[in-house]
N, C-alpha and C positions, 0 to 999 in steps of 0.2 A: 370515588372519594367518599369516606365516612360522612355519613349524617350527622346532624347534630344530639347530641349523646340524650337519651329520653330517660332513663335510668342508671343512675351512677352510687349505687351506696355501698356502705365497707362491709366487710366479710362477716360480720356478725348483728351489728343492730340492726334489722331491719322492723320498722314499725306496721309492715303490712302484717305479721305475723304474731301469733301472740306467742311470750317465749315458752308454751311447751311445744306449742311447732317448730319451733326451731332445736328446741333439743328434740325432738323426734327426726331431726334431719341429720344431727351430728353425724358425723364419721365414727369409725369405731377403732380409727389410728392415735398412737401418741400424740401428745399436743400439750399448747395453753389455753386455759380460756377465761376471758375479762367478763364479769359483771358490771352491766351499767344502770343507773336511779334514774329517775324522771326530768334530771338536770341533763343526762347525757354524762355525769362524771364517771370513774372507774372508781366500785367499791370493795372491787375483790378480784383479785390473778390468782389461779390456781394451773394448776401443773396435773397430767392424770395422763395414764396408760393406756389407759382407753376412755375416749371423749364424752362418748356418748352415756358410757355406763357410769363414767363418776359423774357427771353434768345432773344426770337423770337422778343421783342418789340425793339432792338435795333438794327435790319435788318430791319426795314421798314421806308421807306421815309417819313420822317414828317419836317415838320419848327420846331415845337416843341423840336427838339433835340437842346442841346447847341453845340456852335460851339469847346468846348471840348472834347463833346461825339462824333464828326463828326469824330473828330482828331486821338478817341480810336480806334473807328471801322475801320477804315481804316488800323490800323495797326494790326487787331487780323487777325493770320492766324491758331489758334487752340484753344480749349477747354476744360475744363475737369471740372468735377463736382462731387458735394459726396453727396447722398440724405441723408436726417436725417429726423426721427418720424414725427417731430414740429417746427411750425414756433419757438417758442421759442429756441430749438436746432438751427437752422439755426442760431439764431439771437449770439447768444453764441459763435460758431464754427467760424463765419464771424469774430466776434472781434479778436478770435484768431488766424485768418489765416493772417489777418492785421497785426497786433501787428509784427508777425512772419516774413511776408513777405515784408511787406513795400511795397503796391505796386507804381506804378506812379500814378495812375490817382485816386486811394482812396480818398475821405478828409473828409469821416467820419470815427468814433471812432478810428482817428490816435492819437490821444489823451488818454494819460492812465489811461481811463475814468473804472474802475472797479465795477463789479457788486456787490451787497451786499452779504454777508456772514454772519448765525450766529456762534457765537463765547462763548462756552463753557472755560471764562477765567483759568487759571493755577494758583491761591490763592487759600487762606483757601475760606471757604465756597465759591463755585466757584461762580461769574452768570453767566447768558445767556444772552445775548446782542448782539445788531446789530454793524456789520464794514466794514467798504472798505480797507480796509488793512490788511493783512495777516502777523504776525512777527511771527520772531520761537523763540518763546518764550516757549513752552512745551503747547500753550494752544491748544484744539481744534476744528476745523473749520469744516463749515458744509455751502453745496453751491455750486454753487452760485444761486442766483437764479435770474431769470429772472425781475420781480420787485422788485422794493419797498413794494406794494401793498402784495403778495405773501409770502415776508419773514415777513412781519410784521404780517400779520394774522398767521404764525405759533408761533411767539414769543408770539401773544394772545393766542394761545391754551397753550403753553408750560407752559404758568405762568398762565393761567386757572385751568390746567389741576394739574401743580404739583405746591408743595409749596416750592418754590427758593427766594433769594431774589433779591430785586430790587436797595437794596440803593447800594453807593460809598465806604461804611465807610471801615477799614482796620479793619478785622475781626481776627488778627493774635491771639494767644490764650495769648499774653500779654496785649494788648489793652482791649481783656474779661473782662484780669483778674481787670484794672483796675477799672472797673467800672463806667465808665465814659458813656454809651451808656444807651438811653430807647427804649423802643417798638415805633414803629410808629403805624401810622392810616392802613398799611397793615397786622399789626399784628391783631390789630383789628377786620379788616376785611374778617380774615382768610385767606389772600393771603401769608403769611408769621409763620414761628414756632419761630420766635423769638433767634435764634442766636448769635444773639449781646447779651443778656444777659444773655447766658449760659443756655436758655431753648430747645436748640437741641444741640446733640455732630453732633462730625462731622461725625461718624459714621453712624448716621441716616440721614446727607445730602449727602453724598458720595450713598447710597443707593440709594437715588432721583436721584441724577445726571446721576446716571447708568441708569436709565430707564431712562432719559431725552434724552441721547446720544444714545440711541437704537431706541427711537423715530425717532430721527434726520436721524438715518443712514438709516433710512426704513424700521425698525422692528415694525412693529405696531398693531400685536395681542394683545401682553396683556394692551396697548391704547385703543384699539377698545372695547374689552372685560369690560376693565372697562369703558367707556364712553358709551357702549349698558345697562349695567346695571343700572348706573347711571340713564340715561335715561328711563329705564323699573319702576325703583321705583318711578323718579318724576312723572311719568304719570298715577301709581296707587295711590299716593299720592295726584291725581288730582293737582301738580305742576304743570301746564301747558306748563306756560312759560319757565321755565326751563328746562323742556323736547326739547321745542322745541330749545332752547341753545345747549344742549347734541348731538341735530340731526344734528344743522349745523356743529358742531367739528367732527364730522364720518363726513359729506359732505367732510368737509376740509381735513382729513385726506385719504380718495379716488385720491382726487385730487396731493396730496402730494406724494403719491405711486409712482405715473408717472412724478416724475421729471427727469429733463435731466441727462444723463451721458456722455455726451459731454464734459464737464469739471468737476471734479470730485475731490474733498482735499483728499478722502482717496485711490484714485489710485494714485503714483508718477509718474515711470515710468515702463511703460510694452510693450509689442508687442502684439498682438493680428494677427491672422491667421485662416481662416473659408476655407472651401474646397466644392466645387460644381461641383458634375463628371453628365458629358451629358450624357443622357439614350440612346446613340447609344453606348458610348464606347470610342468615338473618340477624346474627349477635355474635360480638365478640365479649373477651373477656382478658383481660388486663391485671394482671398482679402488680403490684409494687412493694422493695422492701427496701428498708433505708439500714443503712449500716453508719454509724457513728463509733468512733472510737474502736474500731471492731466487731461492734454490738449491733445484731438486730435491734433495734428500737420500735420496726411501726412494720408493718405488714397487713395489706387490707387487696382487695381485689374490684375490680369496676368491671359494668357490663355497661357494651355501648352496643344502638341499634346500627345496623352498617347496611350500606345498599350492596346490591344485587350485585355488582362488578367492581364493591371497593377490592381490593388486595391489599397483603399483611401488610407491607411496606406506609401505605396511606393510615391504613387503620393503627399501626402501633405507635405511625407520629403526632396523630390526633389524639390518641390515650396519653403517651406523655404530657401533649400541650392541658390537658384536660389539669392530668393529677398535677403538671409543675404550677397552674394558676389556684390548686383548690391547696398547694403548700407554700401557697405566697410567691408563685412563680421562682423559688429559688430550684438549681438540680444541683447533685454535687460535680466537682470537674470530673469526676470519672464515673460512667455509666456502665451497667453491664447489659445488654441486652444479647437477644436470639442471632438476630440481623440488623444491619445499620439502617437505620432510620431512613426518612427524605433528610436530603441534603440542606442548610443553610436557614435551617428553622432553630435552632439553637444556640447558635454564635458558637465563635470557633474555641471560647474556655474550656469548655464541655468535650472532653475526650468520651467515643463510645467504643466500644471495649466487644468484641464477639469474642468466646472463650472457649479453648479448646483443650484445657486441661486445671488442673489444680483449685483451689480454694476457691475463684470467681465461679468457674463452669457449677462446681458443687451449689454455689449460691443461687446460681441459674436454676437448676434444675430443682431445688427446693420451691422458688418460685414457679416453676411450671407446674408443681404439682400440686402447690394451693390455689392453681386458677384451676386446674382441673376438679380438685374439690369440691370448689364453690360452684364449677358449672353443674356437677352431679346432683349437686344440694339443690340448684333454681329446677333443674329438668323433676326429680324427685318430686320438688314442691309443684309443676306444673304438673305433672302425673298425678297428683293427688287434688289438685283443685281446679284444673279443668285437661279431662282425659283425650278428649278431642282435639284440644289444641297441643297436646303432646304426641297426639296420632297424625296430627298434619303433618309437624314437624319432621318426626321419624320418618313417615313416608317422602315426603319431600328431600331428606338427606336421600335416602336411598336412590331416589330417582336419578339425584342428582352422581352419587357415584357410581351406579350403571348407565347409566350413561342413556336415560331412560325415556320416552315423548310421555310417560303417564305414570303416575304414583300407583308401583305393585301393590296394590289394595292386597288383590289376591295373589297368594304365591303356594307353588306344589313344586317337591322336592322326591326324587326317583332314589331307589339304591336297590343294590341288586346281591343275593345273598345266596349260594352253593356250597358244599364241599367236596370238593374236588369231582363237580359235577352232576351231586344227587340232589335230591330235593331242593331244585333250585327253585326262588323262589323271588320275588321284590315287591317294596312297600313302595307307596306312594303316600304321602303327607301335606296336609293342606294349613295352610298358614292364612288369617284373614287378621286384615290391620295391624301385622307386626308378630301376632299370636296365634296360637293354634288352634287350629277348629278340630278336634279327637272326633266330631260325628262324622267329616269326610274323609276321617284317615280310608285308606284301604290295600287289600292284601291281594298279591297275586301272583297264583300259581302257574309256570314256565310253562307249557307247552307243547312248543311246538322247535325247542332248542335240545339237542342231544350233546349233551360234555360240556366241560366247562368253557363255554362263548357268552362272553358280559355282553361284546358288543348287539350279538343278537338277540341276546335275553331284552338289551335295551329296547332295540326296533320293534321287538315283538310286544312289549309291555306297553311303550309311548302311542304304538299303534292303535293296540286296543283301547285305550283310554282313550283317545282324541277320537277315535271314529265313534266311539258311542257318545262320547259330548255331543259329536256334531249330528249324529242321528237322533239326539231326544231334542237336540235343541237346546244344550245346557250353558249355561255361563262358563266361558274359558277364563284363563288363568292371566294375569297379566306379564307373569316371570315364572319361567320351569327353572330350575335349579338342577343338576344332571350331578349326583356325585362322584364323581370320575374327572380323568382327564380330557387332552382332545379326543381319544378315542369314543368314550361315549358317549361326548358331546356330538360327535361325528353323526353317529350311527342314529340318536337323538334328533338332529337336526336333519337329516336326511328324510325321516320318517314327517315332521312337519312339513318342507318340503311338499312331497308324494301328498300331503293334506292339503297342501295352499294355502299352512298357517302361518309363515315363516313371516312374514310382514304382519301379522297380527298378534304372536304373541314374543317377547324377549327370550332368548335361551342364553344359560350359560353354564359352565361345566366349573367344577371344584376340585382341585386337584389335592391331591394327597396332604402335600403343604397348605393348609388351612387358608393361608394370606392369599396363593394363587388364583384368579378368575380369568376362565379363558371362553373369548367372544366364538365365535364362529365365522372360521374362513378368516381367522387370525393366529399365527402360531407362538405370536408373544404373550407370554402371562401378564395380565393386570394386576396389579399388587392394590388393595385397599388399606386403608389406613386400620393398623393391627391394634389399634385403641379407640377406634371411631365405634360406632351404633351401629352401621349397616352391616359391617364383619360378624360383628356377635348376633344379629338375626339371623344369618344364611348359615352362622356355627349355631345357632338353634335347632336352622333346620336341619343342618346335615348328621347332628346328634341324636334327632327327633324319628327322622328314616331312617339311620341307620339300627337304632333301639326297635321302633317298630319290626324293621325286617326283620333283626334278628331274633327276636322273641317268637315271630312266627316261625320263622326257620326254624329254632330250637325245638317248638313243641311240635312240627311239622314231623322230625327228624325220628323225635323222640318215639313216637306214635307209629312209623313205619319199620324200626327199629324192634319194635316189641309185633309187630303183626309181622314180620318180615321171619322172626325165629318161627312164626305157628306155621306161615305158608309152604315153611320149606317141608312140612310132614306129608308126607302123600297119602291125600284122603281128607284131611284137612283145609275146607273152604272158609268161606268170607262169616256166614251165618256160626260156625261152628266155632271158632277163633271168636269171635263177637260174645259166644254164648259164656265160652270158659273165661272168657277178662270179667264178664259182667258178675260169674261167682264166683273166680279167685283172684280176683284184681289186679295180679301180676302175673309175670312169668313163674318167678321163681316161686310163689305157693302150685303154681299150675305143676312144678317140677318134683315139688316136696309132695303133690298129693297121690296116693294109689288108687289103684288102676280101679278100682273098685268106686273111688270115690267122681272118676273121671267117666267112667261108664254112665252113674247117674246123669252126668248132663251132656254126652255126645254118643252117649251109646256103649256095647260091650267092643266091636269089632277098632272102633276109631279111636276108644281108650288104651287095647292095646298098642296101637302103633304110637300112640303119644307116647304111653309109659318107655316104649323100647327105645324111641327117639332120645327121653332124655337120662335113661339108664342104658346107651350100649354098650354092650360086653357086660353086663349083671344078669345073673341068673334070675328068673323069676322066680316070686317066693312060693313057696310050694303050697297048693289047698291045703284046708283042714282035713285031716284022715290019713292024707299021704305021703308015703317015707321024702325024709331030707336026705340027699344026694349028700 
C-alpha cells in the first residue's frame, strides 16, 4: 500500500530551487512555459521550440530586452512548464493557456483570434466546409488545425477524394421537389452526383459523408487503400500524372495522422492519469492533465514516496485520491488512465477508460511523457545536489532488476575482438558506481586459442583475469557482464565454476539484441525495461568494451600488418624492420627509397633484397660509368 504522499508539487514551481536551477533542468523539447510572481499568480505563457534555450534567453543581460521584459523578470520567482510533440501543439496549448489564464504581461493571442475548423454542416445533403466558429447546432467539427494552409489541403483531398457538394443551395426534399435547380459545372466535372436534381438519395450521400467523417477523425485505411489503388491503376494505365496526384493525397494523409490532440472537438471533458514507478521501488510519479471543452487546461505531475511492495494498481489509486482532493475532490465522468484503478474508491459516475487507439491513447501517452520528464528533471537535480544519494538509487535499481543479493558497486564487462581469426584479442572494462574507472580498463592478447573460437578466447581471458585476482588477493567484481549470448556466457560461467566463484560473483551474458540478458543455466532471455537506468549502464558498458577492444585490435592489426610486409623478405629480422620504420616511418617511403639509401641503415647485402622485393621484375639501375642496356 502507498504511503502517505511526503512530496507532492506541480511540474514547474518548486521553491526548493532558485529558478535558474530550474531552467538549467528544462528539457530541450517543444513546450509551454508559465511564469509565476511571489503571489504564485501566472504573469507570463510563452510557447518555444526548445525550452530550455528560449527560457534561458530571458536570464541573460542584453540591451535588447524591452524595458517590459526587464519588469517581467524581475518579478518571476518560479516556473513551470508542459512539454508537448510539436511546435504546432505548443502553439495551440499557449492559445489556450492565455485565453484561460489571462496573464499580465501576454499581448499576444489575447484576442479571440480562433483556429480553423472543418465543419461537417447538420442539413440535408450535409457539406464540408471551412469556419472559425464552432455553434451547436447538431453539426460536426473537426480541428482545429494549426493553419489555413493545412486545413485547406484537407478540404482539397476530402472533395478530391469523395463526391460532396459544394454549392449554398437549400437541398431540403421540398425545394427537389420543385424543380427549380440544374446541374452545375461540378456536376460536369465529376466533382458532384447531382443532388439537387434528385440524381443521388440521400441515402447514398449519408454513406459518403460517413467515410468523409472517419477520414477526418483519423481513420484512414480504407482512404489510403483506395487512394494506393487508384494510384496503382493510373500508373499502369501510364496516367502519369495522376498517379502522381494519388501520391501526394497518401503524402497528405501521413501527415494528417499526426495531428494535435492538444485541443480536440471530439474529446469534451475528461481527466487523464499516467503512472511511472522508479526502478528502486522508492517514488512514484503521477501526471494529471485535465481536458475541458477539448482543451488542455492544467497539466502538472506529483511524486509520491511508496513502500517497498506497493504496486501500480495501489499507488495510481492513491495519486488519484491525492490530486481529485487537492482539485476539490471533483474527477470528470470519464477518466483515462494506463490500467484500471482499485475498485470502488470512486463511485460508480466516474467511467475509467484504458485506451488502445485514437485521440484518448494519444492523450495518454503525452501524459506519460511529462511524468517521465519531470522524473529526469528530479533524478538530474538529485545528481547534481547530492551525488550519493543518486549513486544509491542507481545501484539499488540495478540490483533490483538483476535480480541481485548486493548493489554491483563494481562491475567488468568482456568482449572479444578477431578477424577471421588473427590478432585476436579482448578488452576488459571496469565500471565503479555506475561509471567508468579508464585506470582498470585492460587489454588482452589471445594466446593460447588458434581460429576463430569466441567461446575459448572467452575461457581463456575470464580465466586469466580471476586466477590473478585470486592470486594477488584482489577485490572481485560484484557483476561480470559477458557480451555475447548463451554461448559465452556458457564458456564464461564454466571457467568461474573451475574457480569456485560462481556463488560469489553474478554473471550474465548480452545478447546481440541489446534488451536481451541471459542468466545462466537459463535458456530464456530476460528482457529489462528498454527506458529504465539499468539498461543504459550495461549499454555503456557494452559500448565501452566493445570501443576498447576494438581500438586495440585496430592498432594491434595495423602494426602486424606493416611488420608482416618486412618479415616476408628473407634476411630481414625483427631489429632490422625496427631500424627502417624508425627512418622511414612507412612502408611505402621504405619502397620509394634506393637501394643506396637502404644500405645506410641495413647494410649493402639486405638493401638489395629489400630493393628487389619491392621492385620485382625491374631492372636495376645501372652504376655510374656503366652502359645502359
Amino acid at each position: 500500500m502507498a504511503e502517505r504522499t511526503e512530496q507532492m508539487e506541480e511540474g514547474g514551481a518548486r521553491s526548493a530551487l532558485s529558478v535558474r536551477e530550474q531552467v538549467a533542468l528544462l528539457p530541450t523539447t517543444p513546450g509551454v512555459y508559465q511564469f509565476f510572481n511571489r503571489d504564485g499568480e501566472v504573469i507570463y505563457v510563452g510557447k518555444a521550440k526548445n525550452l530550455k534555450r528560449r527560457v534561458s534567453s530571458y536570464f541573460i543581460e542584453s540591451r535588447d530586452h524591452s524595458s517590459k521584459i526587464r519588469m517581467m523578470v524581475r518579478q518571476i520567482v518560479a516556473l513551470k512548464h508542459i512539454d508537448v510533440p510539436t511546435e504546432q501543439d505548443a502553439l495551440l496549448l499557449e492559445n489556450s493557456l492565455i485565453k484561460i489564464l489571462q496573464p499580465r504581461y501576454n499581448t499576444l493571442l489575447k484576442d479571440d483570434k480562433t483556429y480553423p475548423w472543418i465543419v461537417v454542416r447538420n442539413e440535408p445533403f450535409p457539406r464540408v466546409s471551412s469556419t472559425r466558429r464552432m455553434v451547436r447546432d447538431g453539426s460536426h467539427y473537426f480541428g482545429p488545425y494549426s493553419s489555413v494552409m493545412v486545413q485547406k489541403n484537407m478540404l482539397e483531398l476530402i472533395h478530391g477524394i469523395y463526391q460532396v457538394r459544394t454549392c449554398s443551395l437549400n437541398l431540403s426534399p421540398e425545394a427537389i421537389a420543385r424543380g427549380r435547380y440544374g446541374v452545375c459545372l461540378q456536376y460536369h466535372i465529376g466533382n458532384c452526383k447531382g443532388p439537387c436534381v434528385g440524381r443521388q438519395s440521400e441515402e447514398e450521400y449519408a454513406a459518403v459523408i460517413e467515410r468523409v467523417k472517419k477520414t477526418l477523425r483519423g481513420d484512414l485505411r480504407a482512404t489510403r487503400d483506395y487512394l494506393h489503388q487508384q494510384m496503382m491503376a493510373a500508373a499502369a494505365e501510364m496516367r502519369f500524372e495522376a498517379a502522381a496526384q494519388y501520391k501526394n493525397r497518401l503524402a497528405l494523409l501521413d501527415n494528417y495522422e499526426s495531428r494535435s490532440v492538444i485541443v480536440s472537438n471530439t474529446l469534451r471533458r475528461l481527466d487523464v492519469f499516467s503512472l511511472l514507478m522508479d526502478e528502486a521501488g522508492g517514488a512514484a510519479y503521477c501526471n494529471y492533465v485535465k481536458v475541458s471543452d477539448g482543451t488542455v487546461v492544467n497539466s502538472f505531475t506529483v511524486q509520491l514516496t511508496v513502500g517497498a511492495e506497493a504496486d501500480e494498481k495501489e499507488v495510481l489509486s492513491r495519486a488519484i485520491l491525492e490530486i481529485s482532493d487537492r482539485l476539490s475532490g471533483t474527477l470528470a465522468r470519464e477518466v483515462v488512465v494506463p490500467f484500471l484503478p482499485e475498485e470502488g474508491l470512486f463511485g460508480e459516475e466516474v467511467k475509467f477508460t484504458v485506451p488502445l487507439r485514437g485521440d484518448r491513447l494519444k492523450l495518454l501517452e503525452f501524459s506519460q511523457r511529462s511524468a517521465k520528464l519531470y522524473r529526469l528533471e528530479k533524478l538530474k537535480n538529485m545528481e547534481i545536489k547530492n551525488p550519493e544519494k543518486h549513486t544509491d538509487r542507481l545501484m539499488e535499481a540495478m540490483r533490483r532488476a538483476l535480480f541481485m543479493d548486493v548493489q554491483p558497486r563494481h562491475i567488468e564487462c568482456f568482449d572479444n575482438s578477431n578477424l577471421q581469426g588473427t590478432y585476436p584479442v579482448a578488452s576488459c572494462v571496469v565500471f565503479r558506481d555506475g561509471k567508468p574507472s579508464r585506470r582498470e580498463y585492460r587489454h588482452f592478447n589471445v594466446k593460447t586459442v588458434i581460429g576463430p573460437d569466441d567461446f575459448a578466447s572467452m575461457r581463456e581471458i575470464v580465466r586469466r583475469r580471476y586466477s590473478r585476482l585470486l592470486e594477488e588477493g584482489a577485490e572481485l567484481p560484484d557483476l561480470i557482464v559477458v557480451d555475447g549470448g548463451k554461448g559465452q556466457l556458457s564458456a564464461a560461467y564454466g571457467v568461474l565454476c573451475e574457480l569456485g566463484l560462481q556463488h560469489r560473483i553474478t554473471i550474465v551474458g548480452l545478447a546481440k539484441r541489446i534488451e536481451e540478458i541471459f542468466f545462466p543455466n537459463d535458456p530464456e532471455p530476460y528482457y529489462l525495461d528498454k527506458t529504465g537506468e539499468p539498461l543504459k549502464v550495461i549499454m555503456h558498458l557494452r559500448d565501452e568494451a566493445h570501443r576498447f577492444g576494438i581500438t586495440f585490435h585496430r592498432n594491434k592489426r595495423s602494426a602486424g600488418f606493416i611488420r608482416s610486409q618486412l618479415d616476408e623478405i628473407e634476411g630481414v629480422g625483427t631489429k632490422s624492420a625496427d631500424a627502417l620504420m624508425k627512418r622511414f616511418r612507412s612502408v611505402a617511403r621504405i619502397r620509394e627509397a634506393s637501394e643506396a639509401e637502404l644500405a645506410e641503415t641495413v647494410g649493402a647485402a639486405r638493401a638489395h633484397r629489400i630493393w628487389l622485393h619491392f621492385h620485382d621484375g625491374e631492372a636495376l639501375p645501372p652504376e655510374d660509368g656503366e652502359p645502359k642496356e
